[in-house]
PDB file of N, CA, C and O in Angstrom, chain B, residues numbered from 101:
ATOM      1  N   UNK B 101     149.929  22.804 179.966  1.00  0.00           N
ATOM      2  CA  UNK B 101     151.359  22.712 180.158  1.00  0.00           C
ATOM      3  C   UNK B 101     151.992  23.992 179.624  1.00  0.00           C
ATOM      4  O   UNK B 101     151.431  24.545 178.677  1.00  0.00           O
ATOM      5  N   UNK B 102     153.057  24.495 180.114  1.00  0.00           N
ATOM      6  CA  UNK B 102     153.407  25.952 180.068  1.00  0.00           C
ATOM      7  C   UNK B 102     155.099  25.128 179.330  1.00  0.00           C
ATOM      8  O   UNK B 102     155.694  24.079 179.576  1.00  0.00           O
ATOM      9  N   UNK B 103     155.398  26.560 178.152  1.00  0.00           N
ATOM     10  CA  UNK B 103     156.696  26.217 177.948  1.00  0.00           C
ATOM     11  C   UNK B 103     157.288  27.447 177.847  1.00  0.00           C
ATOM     12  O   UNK B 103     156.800  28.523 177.503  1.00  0.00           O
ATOM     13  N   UNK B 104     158.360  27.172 178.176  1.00  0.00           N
ATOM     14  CA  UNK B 104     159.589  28.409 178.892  1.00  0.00           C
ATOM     15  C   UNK B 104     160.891  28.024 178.197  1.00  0.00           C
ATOM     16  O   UNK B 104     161.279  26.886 177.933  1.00  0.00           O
ATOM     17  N   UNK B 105     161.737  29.664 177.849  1.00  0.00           N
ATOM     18  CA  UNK B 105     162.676  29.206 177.194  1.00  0.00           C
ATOM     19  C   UNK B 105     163.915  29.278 178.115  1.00  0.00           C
ATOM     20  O   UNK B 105     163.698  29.660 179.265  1.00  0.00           O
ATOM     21  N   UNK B 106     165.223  28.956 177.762  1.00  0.00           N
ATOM     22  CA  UNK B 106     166.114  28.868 178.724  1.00  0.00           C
ATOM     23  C   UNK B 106     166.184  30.141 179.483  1.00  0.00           C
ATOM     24  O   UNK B 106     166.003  30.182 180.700  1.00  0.00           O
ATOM     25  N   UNK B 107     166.567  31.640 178.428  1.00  0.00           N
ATOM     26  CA  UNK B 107     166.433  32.738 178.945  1.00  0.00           C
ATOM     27  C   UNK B 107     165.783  33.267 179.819  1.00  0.00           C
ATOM     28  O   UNK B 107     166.256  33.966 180.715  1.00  0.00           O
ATOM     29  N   UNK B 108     164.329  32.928 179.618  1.00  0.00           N
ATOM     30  CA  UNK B 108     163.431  33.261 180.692  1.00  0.00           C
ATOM     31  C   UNK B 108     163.780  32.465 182.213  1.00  0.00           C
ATOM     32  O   UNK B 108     163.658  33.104 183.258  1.00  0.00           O
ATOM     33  N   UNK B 109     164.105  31.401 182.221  1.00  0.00           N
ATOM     34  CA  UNK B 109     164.178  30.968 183.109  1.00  0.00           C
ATOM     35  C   UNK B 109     165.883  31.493 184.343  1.00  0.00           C
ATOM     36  O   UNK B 109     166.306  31.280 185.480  1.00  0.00           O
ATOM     37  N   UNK B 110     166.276  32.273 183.035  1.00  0.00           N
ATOM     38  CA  UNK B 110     167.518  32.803 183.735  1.00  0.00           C
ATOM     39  C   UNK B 110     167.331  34.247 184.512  1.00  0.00           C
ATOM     40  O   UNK B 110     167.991  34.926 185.298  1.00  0.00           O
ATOM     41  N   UNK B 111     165.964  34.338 183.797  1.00  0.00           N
ATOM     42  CA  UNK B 111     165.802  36.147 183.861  1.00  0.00           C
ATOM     43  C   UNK B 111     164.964  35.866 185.456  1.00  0.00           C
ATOM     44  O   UNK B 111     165.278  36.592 186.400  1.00  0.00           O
ATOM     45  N   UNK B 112     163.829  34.693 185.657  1.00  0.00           N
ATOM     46  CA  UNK B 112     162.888  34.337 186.531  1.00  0.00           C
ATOM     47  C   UNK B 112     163.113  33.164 186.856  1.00  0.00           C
ATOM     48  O   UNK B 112     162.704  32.172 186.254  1.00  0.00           O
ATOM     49  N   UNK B 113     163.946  33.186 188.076  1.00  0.00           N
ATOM     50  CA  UNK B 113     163.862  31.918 188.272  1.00  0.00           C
ATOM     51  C   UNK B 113     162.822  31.669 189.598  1.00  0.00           C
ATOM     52  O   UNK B 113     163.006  30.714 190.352  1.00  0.00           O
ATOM     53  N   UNK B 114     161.909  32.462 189.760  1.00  0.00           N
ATOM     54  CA  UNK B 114     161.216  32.268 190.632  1.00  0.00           C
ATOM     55  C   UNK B 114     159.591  31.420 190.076  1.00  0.00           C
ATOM     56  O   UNK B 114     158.534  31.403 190.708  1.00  0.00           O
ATOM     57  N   UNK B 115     159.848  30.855 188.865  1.00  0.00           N
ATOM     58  CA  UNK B 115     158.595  30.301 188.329  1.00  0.00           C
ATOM     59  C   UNK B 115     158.731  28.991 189.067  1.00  0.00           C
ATOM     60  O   UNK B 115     157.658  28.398 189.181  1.00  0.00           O
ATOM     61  N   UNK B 116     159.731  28.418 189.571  1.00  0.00           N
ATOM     62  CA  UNK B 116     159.939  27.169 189.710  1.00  0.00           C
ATOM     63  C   UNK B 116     159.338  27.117 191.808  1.00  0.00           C
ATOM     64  O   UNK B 116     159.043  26.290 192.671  1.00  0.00           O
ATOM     65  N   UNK B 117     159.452  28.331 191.661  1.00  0.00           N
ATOM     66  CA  UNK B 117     158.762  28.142 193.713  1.00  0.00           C
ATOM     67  C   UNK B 117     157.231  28.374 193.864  1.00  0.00           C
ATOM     68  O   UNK B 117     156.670  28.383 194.960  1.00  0.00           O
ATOM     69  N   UNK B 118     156.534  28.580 192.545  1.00  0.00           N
ATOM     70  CA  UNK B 118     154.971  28.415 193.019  1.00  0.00           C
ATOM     71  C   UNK B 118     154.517  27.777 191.818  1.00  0.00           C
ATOM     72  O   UNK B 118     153.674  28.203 191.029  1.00  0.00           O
ATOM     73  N   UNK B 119     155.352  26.410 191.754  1.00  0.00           N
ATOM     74  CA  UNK B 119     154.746  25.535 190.298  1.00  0.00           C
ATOM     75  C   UNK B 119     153.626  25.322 190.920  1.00  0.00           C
ATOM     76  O   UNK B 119     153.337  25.439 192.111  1.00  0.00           O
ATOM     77  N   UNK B 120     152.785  24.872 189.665  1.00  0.00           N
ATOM     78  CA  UNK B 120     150.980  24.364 190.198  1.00  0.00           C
ATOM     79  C   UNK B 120     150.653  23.341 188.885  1.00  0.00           C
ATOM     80  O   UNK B 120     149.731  22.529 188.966  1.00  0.00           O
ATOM     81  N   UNK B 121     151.611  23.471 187.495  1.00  0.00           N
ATOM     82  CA  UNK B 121     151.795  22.491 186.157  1.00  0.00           C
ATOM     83  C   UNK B 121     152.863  22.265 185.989  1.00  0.00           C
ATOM     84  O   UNK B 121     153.789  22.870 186.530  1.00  0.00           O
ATOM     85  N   UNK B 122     153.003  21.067 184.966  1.00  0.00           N
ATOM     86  CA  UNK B 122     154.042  20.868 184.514  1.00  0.00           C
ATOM     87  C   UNK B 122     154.407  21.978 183.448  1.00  0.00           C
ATOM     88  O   UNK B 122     153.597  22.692 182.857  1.00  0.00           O
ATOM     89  N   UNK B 123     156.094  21.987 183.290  1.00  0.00           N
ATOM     90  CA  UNK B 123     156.357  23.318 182.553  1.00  0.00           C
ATOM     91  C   UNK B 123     157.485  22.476 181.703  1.00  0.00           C
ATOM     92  O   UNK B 123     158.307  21.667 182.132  1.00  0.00           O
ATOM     93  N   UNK B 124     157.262  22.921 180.382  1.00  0.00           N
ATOM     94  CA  UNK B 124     158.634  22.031 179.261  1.00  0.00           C
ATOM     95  C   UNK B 124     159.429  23.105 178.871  1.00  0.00           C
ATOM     96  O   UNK B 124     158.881  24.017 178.252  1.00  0.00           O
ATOM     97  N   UNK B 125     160.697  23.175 179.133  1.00  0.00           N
ATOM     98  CA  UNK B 125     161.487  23.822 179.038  1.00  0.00           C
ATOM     99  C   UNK B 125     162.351  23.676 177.763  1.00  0.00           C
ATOM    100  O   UNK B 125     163.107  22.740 177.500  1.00  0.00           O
ATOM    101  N   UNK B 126     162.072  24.885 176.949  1.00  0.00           N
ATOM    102  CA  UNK B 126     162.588  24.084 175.600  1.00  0.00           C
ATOM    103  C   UNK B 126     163.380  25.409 174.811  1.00  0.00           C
ATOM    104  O   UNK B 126     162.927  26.551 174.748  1.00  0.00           O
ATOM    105  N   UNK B 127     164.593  24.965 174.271  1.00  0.00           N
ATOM    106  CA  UNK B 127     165.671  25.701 173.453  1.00  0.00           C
ATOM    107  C   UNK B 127     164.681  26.536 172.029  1.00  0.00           C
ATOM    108  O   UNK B 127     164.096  26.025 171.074  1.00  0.00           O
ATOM    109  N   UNK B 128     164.797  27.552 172.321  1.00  0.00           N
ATOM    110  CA  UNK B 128     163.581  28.085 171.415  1.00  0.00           C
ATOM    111  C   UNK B 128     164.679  28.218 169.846  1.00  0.00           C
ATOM    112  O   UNK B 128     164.039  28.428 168.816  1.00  0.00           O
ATOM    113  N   UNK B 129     166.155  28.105 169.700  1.00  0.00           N
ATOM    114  CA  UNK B 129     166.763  28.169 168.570  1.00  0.00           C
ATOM    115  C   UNK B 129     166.701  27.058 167.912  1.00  0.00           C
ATOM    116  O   UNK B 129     166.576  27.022 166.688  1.00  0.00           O
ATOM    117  N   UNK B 130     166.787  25.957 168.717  1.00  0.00           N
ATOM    118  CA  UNK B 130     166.891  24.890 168.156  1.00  0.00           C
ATOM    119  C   UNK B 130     165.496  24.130 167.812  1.00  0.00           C
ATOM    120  O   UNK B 130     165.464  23.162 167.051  1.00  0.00           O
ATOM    121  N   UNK B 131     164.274  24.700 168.490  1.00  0.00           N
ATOM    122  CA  UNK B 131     162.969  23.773 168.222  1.00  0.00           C
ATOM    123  C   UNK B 131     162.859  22.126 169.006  1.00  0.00           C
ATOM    124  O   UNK B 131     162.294  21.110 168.601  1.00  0.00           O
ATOM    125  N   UNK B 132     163.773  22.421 170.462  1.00  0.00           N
ATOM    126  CA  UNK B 132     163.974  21.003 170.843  1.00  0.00           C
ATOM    127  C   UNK B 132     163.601  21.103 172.663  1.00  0.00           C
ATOM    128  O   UNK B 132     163.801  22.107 173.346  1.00  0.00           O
ATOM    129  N   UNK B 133     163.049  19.844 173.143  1.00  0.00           N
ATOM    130  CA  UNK B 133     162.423  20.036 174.240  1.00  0.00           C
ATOM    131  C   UNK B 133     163.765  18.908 174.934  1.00  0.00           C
ATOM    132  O   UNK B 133     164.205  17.776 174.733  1.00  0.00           O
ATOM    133  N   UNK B 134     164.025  20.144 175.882  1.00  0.00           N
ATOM    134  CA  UNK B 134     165.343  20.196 177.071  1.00  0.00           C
ATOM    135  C   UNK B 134     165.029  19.131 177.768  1.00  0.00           C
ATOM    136  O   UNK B 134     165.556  18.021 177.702  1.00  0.00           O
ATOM    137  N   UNK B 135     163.391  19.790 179.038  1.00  0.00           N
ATOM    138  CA  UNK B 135     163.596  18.712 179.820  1.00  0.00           C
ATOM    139  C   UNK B 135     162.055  19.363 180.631  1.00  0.00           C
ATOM    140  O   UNK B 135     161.936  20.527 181.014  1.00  0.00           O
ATOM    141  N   UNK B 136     161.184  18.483 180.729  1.00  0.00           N
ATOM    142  CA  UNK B 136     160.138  18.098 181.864  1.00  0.00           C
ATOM    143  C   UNK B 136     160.030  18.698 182.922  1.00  0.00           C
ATOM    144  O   UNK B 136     160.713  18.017 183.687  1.00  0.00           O
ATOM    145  N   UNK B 137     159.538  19.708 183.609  1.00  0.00           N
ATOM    146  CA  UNK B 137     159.353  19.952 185.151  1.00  0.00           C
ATOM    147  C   UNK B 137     158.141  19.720 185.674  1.00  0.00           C
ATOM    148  O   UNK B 137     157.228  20.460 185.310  1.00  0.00           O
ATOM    149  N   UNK B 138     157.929  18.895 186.413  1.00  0.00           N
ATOM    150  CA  UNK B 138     156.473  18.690 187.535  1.00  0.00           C
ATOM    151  C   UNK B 138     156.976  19.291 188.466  1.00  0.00           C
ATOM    152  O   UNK B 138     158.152  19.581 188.686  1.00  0.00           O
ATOM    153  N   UNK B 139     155.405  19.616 189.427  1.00  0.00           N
ATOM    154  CA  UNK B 139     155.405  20.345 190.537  1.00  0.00           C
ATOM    155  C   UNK B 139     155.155  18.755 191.624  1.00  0.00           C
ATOM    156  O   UNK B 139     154.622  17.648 191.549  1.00  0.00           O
ATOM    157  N   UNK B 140     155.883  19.525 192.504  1.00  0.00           N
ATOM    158  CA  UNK B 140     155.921  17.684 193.799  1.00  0.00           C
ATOM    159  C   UNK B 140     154.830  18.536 194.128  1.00  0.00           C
ATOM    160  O   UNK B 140     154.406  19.667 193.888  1.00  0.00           O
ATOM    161  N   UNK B 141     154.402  16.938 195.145  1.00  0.00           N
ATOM    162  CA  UNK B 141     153.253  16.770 195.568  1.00  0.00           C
ATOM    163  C   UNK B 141     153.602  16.597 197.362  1.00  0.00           C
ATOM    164  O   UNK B 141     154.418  15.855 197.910  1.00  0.00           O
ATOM    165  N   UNK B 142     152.724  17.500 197.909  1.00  0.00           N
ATOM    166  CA  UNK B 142     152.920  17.889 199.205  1.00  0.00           C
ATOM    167  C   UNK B 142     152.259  17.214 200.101  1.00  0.00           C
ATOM    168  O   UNK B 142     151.166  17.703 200.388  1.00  0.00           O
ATOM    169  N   UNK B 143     152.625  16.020 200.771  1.00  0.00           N
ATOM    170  CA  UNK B 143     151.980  14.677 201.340  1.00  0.00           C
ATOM    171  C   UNK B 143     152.509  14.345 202.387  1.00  0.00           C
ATOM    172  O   UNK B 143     153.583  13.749 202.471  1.00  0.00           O
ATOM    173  N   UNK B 144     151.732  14.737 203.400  1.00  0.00           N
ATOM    174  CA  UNK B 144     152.103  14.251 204.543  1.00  0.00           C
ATOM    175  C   UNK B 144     152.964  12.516 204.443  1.00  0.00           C
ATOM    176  O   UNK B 144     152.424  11.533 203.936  1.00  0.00           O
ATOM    177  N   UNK B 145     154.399  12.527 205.077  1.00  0.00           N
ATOM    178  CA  UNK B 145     155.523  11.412 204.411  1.00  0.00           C
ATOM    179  C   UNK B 145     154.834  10.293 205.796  1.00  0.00           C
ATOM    180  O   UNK B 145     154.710   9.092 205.552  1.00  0.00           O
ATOM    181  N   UNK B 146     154.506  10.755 206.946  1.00  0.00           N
ATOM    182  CA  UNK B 146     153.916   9.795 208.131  1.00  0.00           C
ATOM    183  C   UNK B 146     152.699   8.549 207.831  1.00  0.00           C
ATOM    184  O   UNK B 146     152.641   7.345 208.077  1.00  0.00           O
ATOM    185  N   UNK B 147     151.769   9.562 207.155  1.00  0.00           N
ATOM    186  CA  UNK B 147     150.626   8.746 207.112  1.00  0.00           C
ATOM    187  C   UNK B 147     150.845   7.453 205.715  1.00  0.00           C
ATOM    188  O   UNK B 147     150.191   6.422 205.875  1.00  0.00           O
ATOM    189  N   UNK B 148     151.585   7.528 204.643  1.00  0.00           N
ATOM    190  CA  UNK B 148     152.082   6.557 203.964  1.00  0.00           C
ATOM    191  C   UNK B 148     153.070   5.903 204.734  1.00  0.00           C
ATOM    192  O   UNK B 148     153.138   4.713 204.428  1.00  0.00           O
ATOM    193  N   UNK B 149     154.082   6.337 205.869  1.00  0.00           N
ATOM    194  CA  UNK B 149     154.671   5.306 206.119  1.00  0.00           C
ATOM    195  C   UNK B 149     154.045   4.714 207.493  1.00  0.00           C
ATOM    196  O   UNK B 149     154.539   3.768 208.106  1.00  0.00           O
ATOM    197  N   UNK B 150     153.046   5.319 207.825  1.00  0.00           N
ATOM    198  CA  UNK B 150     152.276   4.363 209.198  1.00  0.00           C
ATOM    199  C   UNK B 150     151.970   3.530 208.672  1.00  0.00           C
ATOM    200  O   UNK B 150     152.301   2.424 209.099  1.00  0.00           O
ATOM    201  N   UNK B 151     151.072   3.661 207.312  1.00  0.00           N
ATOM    202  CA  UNK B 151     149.937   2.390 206.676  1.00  0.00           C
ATOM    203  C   UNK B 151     148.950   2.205 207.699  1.00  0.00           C
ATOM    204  O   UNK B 151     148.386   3.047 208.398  1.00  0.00           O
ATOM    205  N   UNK B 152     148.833   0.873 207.665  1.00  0.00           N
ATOM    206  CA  UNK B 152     147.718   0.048 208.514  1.00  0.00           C
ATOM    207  C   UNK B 152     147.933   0.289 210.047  1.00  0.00           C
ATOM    208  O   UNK B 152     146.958   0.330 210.797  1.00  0.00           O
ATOM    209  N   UNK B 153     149.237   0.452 210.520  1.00  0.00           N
ATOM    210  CA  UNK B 153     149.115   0.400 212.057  1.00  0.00           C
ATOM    211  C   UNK B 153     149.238   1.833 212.579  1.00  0.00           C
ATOM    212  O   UNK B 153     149.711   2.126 213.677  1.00  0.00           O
ATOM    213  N   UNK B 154     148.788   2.646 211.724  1.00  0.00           N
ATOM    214  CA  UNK B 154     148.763   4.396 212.664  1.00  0.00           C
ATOM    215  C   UNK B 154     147.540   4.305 213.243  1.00  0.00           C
ATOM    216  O   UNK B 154     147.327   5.426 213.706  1.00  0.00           O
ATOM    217  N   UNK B 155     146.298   3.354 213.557  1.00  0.00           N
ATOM    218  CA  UNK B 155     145.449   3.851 214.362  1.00  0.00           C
ATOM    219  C   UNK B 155     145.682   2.439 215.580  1.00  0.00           C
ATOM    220  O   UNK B 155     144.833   2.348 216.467  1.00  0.00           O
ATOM    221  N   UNK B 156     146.710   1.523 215.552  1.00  0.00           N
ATOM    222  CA  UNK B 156     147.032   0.499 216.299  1.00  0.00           C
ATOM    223  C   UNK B 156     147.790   1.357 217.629  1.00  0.00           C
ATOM    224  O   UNK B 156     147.489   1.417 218.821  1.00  0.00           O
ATOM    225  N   UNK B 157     149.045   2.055 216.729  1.00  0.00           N
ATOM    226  CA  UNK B 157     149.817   2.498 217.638  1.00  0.00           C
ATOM    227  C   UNK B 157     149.459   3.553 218.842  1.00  0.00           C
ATOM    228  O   UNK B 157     149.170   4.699 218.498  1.00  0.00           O
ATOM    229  N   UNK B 158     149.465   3.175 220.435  1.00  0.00           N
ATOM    230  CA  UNK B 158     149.000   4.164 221.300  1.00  0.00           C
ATOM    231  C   UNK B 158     149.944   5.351 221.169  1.00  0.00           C
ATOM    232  O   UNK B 158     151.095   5.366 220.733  1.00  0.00           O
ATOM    233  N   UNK B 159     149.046   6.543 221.740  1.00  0.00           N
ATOM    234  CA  UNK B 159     150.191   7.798 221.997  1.00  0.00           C
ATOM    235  C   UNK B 159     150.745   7.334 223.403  1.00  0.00           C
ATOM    236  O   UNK B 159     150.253   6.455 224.110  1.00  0.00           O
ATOM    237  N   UNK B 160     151.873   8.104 223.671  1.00  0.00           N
ATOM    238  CA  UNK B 160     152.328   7.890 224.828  1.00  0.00           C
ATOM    239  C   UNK B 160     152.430   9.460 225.885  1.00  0.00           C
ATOM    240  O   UNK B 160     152.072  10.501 225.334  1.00  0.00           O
ATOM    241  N   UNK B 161     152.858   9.520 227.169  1.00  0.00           N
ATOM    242  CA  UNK B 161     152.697  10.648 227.480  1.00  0.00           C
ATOM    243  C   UNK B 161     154.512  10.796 228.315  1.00  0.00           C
ATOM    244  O   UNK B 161     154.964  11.529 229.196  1.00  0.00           O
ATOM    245  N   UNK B 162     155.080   9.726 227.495  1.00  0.00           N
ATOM    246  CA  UNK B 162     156.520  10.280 227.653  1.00  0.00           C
ATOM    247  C   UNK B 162     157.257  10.794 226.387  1.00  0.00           C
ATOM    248  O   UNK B 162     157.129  10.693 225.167  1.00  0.00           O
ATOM    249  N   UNK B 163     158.374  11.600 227.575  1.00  0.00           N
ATOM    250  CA  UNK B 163     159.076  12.671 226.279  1.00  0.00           C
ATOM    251  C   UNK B 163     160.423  11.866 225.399  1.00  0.00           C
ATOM    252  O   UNK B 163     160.751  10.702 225.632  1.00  0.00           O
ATOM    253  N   UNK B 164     160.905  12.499 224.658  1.00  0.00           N
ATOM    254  CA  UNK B 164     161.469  11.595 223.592  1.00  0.00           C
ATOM    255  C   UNK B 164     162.530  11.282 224.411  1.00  0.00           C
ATOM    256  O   UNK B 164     162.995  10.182 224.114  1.00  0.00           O
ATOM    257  N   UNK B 165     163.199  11.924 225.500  1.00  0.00           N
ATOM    258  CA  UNK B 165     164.467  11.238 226.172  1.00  0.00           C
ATOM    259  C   UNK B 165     164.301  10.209 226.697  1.00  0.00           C
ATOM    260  O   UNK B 165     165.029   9.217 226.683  1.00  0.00           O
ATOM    261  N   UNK B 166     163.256  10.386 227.235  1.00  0.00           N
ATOM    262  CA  UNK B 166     162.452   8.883 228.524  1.00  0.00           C
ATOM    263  C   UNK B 166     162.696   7.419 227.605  1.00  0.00           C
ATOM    264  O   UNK B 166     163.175   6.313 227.852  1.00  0.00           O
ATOM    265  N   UNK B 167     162.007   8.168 226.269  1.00  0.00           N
ATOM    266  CA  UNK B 167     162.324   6.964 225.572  1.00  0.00           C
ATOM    267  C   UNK B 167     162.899   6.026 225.306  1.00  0.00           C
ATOM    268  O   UNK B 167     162.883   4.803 225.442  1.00  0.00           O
ATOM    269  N   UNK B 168     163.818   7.373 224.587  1.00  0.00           N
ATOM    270  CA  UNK B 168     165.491   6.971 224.426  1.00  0.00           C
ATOM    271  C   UNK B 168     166.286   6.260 225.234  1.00  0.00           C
ATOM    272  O   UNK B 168     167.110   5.471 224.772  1.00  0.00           O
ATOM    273  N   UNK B 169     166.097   6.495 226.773  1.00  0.00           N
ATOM    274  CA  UNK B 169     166.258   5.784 227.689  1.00  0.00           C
ATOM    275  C   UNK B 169     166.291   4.755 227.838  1.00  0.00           C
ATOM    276  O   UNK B 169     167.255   3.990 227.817  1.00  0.00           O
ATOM    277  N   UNK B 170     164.630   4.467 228.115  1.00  0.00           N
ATOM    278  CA  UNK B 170     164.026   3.054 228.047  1.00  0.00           C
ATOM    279  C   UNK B 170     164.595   2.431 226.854  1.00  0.00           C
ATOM    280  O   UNK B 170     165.272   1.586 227.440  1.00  0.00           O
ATOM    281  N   UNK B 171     164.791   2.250 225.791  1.00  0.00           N
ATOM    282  CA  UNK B 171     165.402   1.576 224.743  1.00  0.00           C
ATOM    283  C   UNK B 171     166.802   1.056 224.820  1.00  0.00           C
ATOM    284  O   UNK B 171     167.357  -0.029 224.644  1.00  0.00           O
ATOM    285  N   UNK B 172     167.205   2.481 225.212  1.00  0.00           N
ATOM    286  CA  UNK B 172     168.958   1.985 225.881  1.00  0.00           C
ATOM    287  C   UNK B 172     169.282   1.201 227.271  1.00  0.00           C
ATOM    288  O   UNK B 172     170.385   0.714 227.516  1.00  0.00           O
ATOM    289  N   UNK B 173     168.436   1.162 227.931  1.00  0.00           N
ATOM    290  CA  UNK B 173     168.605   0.138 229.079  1.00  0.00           C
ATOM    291  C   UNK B 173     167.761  -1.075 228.713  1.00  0.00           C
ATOM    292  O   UNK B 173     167.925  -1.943 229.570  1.00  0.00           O
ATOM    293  N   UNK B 174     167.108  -1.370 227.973  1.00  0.00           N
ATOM    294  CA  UNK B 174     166.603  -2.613 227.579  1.00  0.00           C
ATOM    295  C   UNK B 174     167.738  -3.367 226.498  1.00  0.00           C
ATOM    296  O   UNK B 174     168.079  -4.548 226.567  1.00  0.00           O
ATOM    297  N   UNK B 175     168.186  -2.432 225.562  1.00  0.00           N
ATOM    298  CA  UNK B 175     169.330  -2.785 224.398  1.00  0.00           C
ATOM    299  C   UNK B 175     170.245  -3.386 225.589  1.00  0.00           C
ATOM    300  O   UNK B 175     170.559  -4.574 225.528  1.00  0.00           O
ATOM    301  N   UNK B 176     170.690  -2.561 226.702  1.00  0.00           N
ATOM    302  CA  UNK B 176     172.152  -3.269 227.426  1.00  0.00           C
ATOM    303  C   UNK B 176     171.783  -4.131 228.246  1.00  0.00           C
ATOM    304  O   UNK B 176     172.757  -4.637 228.805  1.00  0.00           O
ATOM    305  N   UNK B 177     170.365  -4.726 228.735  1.00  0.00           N
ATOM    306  CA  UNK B 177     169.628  -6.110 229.389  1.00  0.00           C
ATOM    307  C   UNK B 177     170.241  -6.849 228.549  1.00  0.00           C
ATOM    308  O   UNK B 177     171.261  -7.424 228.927  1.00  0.00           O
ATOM    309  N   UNK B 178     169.620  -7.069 226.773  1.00  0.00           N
ATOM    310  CA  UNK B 178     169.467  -7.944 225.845  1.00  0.00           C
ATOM    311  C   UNK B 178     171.030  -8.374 226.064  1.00  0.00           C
ATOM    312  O   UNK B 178     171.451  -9.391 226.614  1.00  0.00           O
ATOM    313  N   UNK B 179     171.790  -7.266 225.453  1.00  0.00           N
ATOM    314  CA  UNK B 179     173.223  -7.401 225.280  1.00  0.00           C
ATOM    315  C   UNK B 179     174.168  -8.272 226.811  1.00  0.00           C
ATOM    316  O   UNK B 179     174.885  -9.257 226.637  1.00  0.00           O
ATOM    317  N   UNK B 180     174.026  -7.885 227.642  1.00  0.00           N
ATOM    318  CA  UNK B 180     174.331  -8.201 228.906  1.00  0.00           C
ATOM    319  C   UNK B 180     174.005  -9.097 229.837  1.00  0.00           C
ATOM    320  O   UNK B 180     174.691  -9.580 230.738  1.00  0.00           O
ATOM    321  N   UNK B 181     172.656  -9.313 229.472  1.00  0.00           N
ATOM    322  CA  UNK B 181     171.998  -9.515 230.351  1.00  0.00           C
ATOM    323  C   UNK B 181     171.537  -9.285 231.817  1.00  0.00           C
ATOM    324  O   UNK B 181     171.094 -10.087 232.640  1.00  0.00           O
ATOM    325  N   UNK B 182     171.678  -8.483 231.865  1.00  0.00           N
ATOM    326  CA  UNK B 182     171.264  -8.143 233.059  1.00  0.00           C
ATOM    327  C   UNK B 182     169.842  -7.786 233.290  1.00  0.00           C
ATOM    328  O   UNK B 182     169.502  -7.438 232.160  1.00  0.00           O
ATOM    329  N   UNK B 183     168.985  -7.679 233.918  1.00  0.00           N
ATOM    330  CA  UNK B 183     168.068  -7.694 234.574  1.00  0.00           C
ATOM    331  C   UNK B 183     167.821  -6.423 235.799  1.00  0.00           C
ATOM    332  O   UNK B 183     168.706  -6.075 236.580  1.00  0.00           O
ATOM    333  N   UNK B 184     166.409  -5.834 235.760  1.00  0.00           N
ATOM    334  CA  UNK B 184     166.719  -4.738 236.549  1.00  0.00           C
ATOM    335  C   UNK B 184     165.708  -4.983 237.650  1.00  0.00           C
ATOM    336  O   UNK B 184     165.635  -4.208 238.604  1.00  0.00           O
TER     337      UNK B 184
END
C-alpha cells in the first residue's frame, strides 16, 4: 500500500489514472489518515448482468431499429388491440 501526501497529490495528479494498489492518502502535519483509494476493477458489466441466460439467449441478425420496431408495434397490439 503506497501513502501520499496531500501536496503530492496536488503536484501529480496523474497517480490516480494508472492505479494498480490501494494508496492512503494522509496529512503528513498532522500524522492522520484522510482517506482510502482503491483501484476499480475492470469487468466486463454484460457478463454479470446476463448470469445464467447469456448462453440461452439467441443472436439475432436484425439491426437495433428492426427491433425497436417490432417492440413498438407489438406494445400498440397489446395496448389497442389490434392485430396485424
Amino acid at each position: 500500500m503506497l501513502s501520499i501526501g496531500i501536496g503530492e497529490i496536488q503536484k501529480n495528479t496523474s497517480v490516480f489514472s494508472n492505479l494498480t494498489e490501494a494508496i492512503q492518502i494522509i496529512d503528513k502535519r498532522k500524522k492522520q489518515v484522510l482517506a482510502m483509494v482503491y483501484p476499480i476493477q475492470n469487468q466486463s458489466i454484460v457478463d454479470k448482468l446476463a448470469g445464467k441466460y447469456k448462453d440461452i439467449v439467441k443472436a439475432t441478425t436484425l439491426s437495433t431499429q428492426d427491433i425497436k420496431n417490432l417492440a413498438m408495434t407489438q406494445a400498440m397490439e397489446e395496448k389497442y388491440g389490434l392485430s396485424s
